[in-house]
N, C-alpha and C positions, 0 to 999 in steps of 0.2 A: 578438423578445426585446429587451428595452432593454437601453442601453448605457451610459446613464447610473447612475452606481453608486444615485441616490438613487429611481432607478425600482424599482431590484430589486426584487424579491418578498424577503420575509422567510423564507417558506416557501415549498415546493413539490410535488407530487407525482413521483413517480420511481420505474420498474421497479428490482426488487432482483434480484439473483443470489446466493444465501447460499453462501457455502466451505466450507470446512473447511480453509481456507489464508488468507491476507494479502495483500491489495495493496496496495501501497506508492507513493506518486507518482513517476512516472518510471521505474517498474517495468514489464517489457516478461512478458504473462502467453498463453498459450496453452492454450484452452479447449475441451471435443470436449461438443456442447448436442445430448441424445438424447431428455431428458423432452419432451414433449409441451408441457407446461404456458412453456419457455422458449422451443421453436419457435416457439411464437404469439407470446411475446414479441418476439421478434425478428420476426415476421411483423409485427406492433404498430409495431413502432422503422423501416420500413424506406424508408420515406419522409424520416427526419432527418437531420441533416447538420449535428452529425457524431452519429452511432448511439453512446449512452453509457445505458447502467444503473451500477445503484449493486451493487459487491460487500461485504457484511457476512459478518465471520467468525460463523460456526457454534459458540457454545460447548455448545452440549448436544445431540446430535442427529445425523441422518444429512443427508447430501447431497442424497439423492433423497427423493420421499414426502413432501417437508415435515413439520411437527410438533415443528421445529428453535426451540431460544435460542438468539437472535441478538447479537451486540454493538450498541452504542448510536452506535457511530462505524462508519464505512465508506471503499469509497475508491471516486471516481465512475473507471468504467471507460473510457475512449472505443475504440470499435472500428476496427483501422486494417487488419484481412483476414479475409474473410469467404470461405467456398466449402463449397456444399452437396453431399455426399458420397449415392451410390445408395442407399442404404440409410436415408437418410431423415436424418441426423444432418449438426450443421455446427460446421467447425471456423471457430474465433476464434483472432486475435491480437487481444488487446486494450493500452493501455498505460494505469499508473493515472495519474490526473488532477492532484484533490485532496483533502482530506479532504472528510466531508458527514456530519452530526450526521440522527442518526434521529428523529424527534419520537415518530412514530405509525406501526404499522403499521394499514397502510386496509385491506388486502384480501390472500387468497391465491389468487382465482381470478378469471381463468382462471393469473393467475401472480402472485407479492409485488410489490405497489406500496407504499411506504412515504411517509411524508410526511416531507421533511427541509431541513434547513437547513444554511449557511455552519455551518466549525467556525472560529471567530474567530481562529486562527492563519493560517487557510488564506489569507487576504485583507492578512496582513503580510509586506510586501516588504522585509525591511531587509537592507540589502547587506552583504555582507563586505570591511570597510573594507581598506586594504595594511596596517594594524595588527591584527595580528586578536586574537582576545580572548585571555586566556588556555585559556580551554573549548574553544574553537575549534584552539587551537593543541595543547592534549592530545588530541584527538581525531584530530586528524592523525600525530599520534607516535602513537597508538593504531592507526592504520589500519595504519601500516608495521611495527609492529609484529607484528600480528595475520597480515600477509602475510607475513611470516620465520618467525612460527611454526608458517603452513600448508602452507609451501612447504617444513618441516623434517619435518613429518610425512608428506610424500607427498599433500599434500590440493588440490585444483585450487584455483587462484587467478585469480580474473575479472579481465578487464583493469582495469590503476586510472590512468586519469587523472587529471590533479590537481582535487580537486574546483572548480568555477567557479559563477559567477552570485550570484544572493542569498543570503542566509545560509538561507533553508529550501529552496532547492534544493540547496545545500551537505551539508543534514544530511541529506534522502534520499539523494543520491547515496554517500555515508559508511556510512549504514544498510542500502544494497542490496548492497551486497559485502564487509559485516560477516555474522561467519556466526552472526544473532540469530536467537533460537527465535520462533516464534508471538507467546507473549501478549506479549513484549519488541516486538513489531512493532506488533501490537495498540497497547500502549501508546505511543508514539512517535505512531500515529494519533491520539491521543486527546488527547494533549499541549493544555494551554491557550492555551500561548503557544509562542513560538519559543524565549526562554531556557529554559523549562521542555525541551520538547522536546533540546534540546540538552544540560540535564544527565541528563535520562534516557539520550541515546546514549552520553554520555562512562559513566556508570556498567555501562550495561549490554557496550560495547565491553572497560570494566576487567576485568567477572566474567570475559569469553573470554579475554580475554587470560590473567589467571589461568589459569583451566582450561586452556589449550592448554600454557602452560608445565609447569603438573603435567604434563598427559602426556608432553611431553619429555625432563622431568628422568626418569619413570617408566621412559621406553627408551631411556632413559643418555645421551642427546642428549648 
């Protein structure tokens, strides 16, 4: 594979795993692969290194069986535990990567190979200066907020370290222990840019926040 960014490929071909859920980069996902059709997949993958399909959310459709609408964004998977169980199925820990823009689907057999690309966020590194923006800095009074308001309801609260690194591993790490629905994840995938992406989270962090204090105020908190 080159390593020079100006070798890349533009496109690619790439096995799919379609959800009915969201992976998020950084996101730690636990998989049980029974159909047939992704066995061979991973039969296909097992020679790589490292072992990555692309998962796209499911908006119209079943899990199994195929015959699914898919989303036009994804998140590349990489597989970090793999063990085949007697009965013929095998569990995955996988963790998501980065985004990955879907161009074309190629094929559903013997399993979805999609053709896809860089999502142009995915490849911006911009740091989180020790001045941080104003967006950046409501988002963070959003986090702690959002955890006083769950931890007043009774609601588990995942560890939170202070978010670190670049500014887009900042907004997943933000986004994976905010408690955002689906298409809100979805979208955040999809994001053009990283400002963009970031005032999606600060918005979508406001609605919970919202909603959790009604219910507070609803049980006399």
């Amino acid at each position: 594979m080159p390593t020079d960014p100006s070798e890349m490929p533009t496109s690619w071909e790439m096995p799919a795993f379609p959800l009915g859920s969201v992976l998020l980069p950084g996101q730690l996902m636990a998989l049980q692969v029974f159909e047939p059709r992704y066995r061979v997949m991973l039969f296909d993958l097992r020679e790589a290194d490292p072992i990555e399909f692309l998962v796209t959310l499911i908006v119209r459709g079943s899990e199994v069986g195929g015959g699914d609408v898919r989303s036009d964004v994804g998140c590349v998977a990489r597989v970090t535990a793999m063990a085949d169980q007697p009965d013929g199925r095998v569990l995955l820990e996988v963790v998501g990567d980065r985004p990955l823009a879907v161009l074309e689907w190629l094929t559903e057999d013997p399993y979805p190979v999609a053709r896809v690309a860089d999502v142009p966020s995915a490849n911006t590194a911009v740091e989180a200066t020790a001045e941080p923006s104003d967006e950046l800095r409501r988002a963070l009074e959003l986090d702690e907020e959002l955890a006083g308001s769950m931890r007043r309801l009774g609601l588990s609260v995942p560890q939170r370290p202070a978010p670190a690194g670049a500014l887009e591993e900042m907004i997943w790490q933000l986004a994976l222990r905010s408690p955002i629905g689906t298409l809100d994840r979805q979208r955040l995938l999809e994001a053009v840019d990283v400002d963009t992406r970031l005032s999606l989270l600060v918005a979508t962090m406001q609605e919970q926040s919202e909603l959790l204090s009604a219910r507070l105020a609803m049980e006399g908190d």
